[in-house]
N, C-alpha and C positions, 0 to 999 in steps of 0.2 A: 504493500500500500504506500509506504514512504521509503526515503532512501537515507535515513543517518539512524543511529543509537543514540537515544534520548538517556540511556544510563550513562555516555562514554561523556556526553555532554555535560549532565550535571559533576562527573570527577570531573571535568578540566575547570570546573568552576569550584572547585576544592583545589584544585592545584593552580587558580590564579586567584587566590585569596586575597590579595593585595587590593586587587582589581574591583573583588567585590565588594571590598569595606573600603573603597573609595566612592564607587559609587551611591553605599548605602550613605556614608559622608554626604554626598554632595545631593544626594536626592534627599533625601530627611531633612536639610537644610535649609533645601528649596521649601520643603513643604511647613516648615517651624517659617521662612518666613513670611509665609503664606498665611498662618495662623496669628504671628504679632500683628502681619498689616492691615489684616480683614478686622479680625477682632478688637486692634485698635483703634483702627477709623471708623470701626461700627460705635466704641465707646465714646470716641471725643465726639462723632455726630451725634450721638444720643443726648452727650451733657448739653451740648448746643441746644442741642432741638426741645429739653427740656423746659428751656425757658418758657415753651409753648403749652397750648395741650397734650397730650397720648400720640395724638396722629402725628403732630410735628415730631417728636423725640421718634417715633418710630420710622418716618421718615429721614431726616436725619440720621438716623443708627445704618438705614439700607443705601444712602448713600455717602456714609462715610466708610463702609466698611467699600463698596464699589469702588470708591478713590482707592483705598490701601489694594485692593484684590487687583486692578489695573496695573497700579505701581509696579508690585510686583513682576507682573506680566509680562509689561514694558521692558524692564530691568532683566528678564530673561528671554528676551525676543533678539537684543543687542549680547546677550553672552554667547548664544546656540553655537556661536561660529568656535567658542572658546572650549563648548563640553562637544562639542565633534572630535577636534582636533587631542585634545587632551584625554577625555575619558573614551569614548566610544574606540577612535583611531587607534588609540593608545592599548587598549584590552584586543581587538582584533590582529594587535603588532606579537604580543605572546602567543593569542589561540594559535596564531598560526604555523609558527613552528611544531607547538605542540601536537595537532594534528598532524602532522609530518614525522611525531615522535623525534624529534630534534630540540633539545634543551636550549634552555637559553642560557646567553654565555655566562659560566661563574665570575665571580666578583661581584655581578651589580645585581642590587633589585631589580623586580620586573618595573616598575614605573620608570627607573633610571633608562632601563633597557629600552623599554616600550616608546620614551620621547627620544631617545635617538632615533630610533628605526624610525618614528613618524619623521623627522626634520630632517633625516636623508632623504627619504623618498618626496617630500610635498615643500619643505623651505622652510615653508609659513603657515598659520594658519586659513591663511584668505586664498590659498590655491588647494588646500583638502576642501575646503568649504566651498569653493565655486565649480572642482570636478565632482560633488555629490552632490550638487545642484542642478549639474548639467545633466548627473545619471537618471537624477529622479524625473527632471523632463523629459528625457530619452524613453526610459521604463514607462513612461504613463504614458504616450504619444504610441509606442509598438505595440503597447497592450489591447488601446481603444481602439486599434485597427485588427489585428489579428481575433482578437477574443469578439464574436459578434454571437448575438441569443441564439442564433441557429448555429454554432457551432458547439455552444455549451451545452443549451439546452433548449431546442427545437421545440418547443410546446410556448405558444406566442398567450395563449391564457394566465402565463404563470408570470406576464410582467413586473411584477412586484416580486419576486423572488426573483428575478435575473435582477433587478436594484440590489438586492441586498449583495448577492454572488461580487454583481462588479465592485459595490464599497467596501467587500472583503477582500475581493484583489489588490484597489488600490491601495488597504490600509499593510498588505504585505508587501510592495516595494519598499519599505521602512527594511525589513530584512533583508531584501533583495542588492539594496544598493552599497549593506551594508557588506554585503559577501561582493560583489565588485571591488570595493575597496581591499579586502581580505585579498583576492586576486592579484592586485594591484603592487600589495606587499610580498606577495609570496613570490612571485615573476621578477619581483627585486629589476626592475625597471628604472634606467635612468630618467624616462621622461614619464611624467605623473598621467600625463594627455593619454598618452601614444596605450598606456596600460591599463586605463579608464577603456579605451575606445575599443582593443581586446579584449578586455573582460564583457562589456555589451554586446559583442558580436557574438561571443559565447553563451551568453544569456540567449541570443536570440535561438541561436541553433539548436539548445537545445529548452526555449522556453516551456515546451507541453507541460516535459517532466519537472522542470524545476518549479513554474507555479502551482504545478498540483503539491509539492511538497510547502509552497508557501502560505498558500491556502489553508491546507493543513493544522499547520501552524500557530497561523492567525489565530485560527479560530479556537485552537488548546487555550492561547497564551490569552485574548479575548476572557474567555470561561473563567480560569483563575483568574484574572483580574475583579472578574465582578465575584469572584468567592472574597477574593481580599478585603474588595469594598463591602462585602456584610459582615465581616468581620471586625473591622474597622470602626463602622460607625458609630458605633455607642462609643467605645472612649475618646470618639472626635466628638460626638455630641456633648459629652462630660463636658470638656475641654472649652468648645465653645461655648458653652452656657455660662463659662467663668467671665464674660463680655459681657455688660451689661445693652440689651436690647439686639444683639446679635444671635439669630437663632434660624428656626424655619429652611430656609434658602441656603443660607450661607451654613448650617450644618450640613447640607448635601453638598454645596460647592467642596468645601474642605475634605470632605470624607472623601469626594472621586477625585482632589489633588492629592491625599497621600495614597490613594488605592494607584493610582496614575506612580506616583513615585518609588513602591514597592514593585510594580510591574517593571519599570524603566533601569532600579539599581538590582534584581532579582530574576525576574521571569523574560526579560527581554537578551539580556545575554543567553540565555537557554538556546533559545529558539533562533538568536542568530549560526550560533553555532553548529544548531541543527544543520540549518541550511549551511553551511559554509561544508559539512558532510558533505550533503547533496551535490552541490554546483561544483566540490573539486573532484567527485565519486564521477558525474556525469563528465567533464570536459577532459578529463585526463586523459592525455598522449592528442589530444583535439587543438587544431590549431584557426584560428580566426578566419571565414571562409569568406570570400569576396561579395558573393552573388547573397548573402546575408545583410555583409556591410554597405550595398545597392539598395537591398531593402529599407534597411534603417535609412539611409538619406532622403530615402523619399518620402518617408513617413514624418521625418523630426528633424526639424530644422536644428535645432541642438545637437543633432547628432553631428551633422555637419561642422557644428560651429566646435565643438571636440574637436575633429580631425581637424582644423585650420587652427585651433591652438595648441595639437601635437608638430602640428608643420612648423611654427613658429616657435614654440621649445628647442626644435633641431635647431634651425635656423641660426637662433640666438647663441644657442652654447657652442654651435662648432660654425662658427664665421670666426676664420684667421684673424687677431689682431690687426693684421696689416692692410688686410681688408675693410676693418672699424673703423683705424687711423687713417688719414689722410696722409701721405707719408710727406715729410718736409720739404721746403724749398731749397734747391741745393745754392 
């Protein structure tokens, strides 16, 4: 039915322990401070809005707590570019040797490890961030063309179930792009472009099998999410009820931010990893096919625009100095 071991994947998340209590760091974090901002701009609106009647304080409490829950938002809309590069980049830099049963090297920890390997392969972070920008337009353009209801599922009654099908495909290019990237480092490529646009052409060739295991997927890591979130919600509700005028709403917002957060530093590496199984289980000894890479250009302009910033990676690092320089007046 699927193509990875879900045992071999929860050990390598025992053997990149590091990884996971960075995560659980950084996502618990997010979600504490998700919890002071909402709760306390639900509080200072409430005092505010006291001066008034009930409606005014309760008012004030839903949008003081809405300023702080923005804030937040905001604040983590302008970091995304920093936990790609660092957390996500950085845990895909270990699996991947791993899965290859190749250690990484003694002396360093895996995070010492893991940011070298990323800043060899990508510089910075604004070129890991803009090649999985480019995946994820690439992935979502070849999907919506290839995947149509009569090829899924042929019964045009069942429109409303081909919706859900396709929001469950698009919400697994989240793994998808992330196992490109995996490829990206494993292929140990000097041009970040040229190995992006390999790994898609691979994706294509062999898309049936790999979105059916992505699907798959989704839809496990999906299920435990919302077990997490029932789980959760009473000591989120404790929690927020310590907010005066903050309740109702914003204890379901809160509770699917940390149920969100336990998925993303927990159950989300799982299932990338799964797939990182799959996609190197399928491609191996497979080499990037032309009349694929045809395909993709005609469907995504992104795609294109990959291959014109793999051409200009060359370009750039092997143009002769003396060819850059103007050479002197004799």
């Amino acid at each position: 039915m699927w193509d990875f071991e879900l045992g071999r994947a929860i050990g390598l998340m025992a053997r990149t322990a590091p990884f996971i209590a960075l995560r659980l760091a950084i996502y618990l974090g997010i979600t504490l401070a998700y919890v002071v901002a909402t709760g306390g701009g639900g509080g200072i609106g409430y005092m505010i809005g006291s001066t008034g009647d009930a409606e005014a304080a309760a008012n004030g409490a839903f949008w003081g707590a809405s300023t702080g829950f923005a804030l937040v938002s905001g604040v983590l809309y302008f970091a995304r570019e920093y936990l790609l590069y660092m957390v996500k980049a950085g845990h895909i830099a270990v699996l991947v040797p791993l899965l290859d049963n190749q250690p990484i090297p003694e002396g360093r920890n895996q995070i010492t490890h893991a940011t070298a390997v990323v800043r060899e392969r990508f510089v910075e972070s604004s070129v890991l961030f803009g090649v999985d920008q480019l995946i994820k337009g690439i992935l979502k353009a070849f999907n919506a063309t290839v995947l149509t209801v009569s090829a899924i599922l042929p019964i045009p009654a069942l429109q409303n179930v081909m919706k859900f099908v396709t929001a469950v495909i698009n919400m697994s290019l989240t793994y998808v792009d992330e196992v490109i990237l995996a490829y990206n480092i494993r292929t140990q490529q000097e041009n970040p472009w040229a190995g992006a646009r390999d790994g898609v052409v691979l994706y294509a060739q062999n898309y049936k099998n790999l979105l059916k295991n992505a699907v798959w997927l989704t839809v496990f890591v999906w299920f435990l999410t919302l077990l997490v979130f029932i789980i959760v919600f009473a000591p989120v509700a404790a929690l927020v009820a310590l907010f005066p005028g903050v309740a109702g709403f914003w204890t379901f917002a809160i509770a699917a931010v940390t149920a969100y957060a336990l998925k993303a530093a927990l159950i989300d590496p799982i299932a990338m990893t799964c797939l990182m199984q799959a996609y190197f289980k399928a491609t191996e000894g497979q080499a990037p096919r032309q009349d694929w890479a045809d395909k993709l250009n005609s469907v995504s302009g992104k795609f294109k625009q990959l291959g014109d910033k793999a051409m200009a990676f060359t370009k750039n690092r092997f143009t002769p100095a003396a060819a850059a320089t103007p050479a002197a007046n004799p």
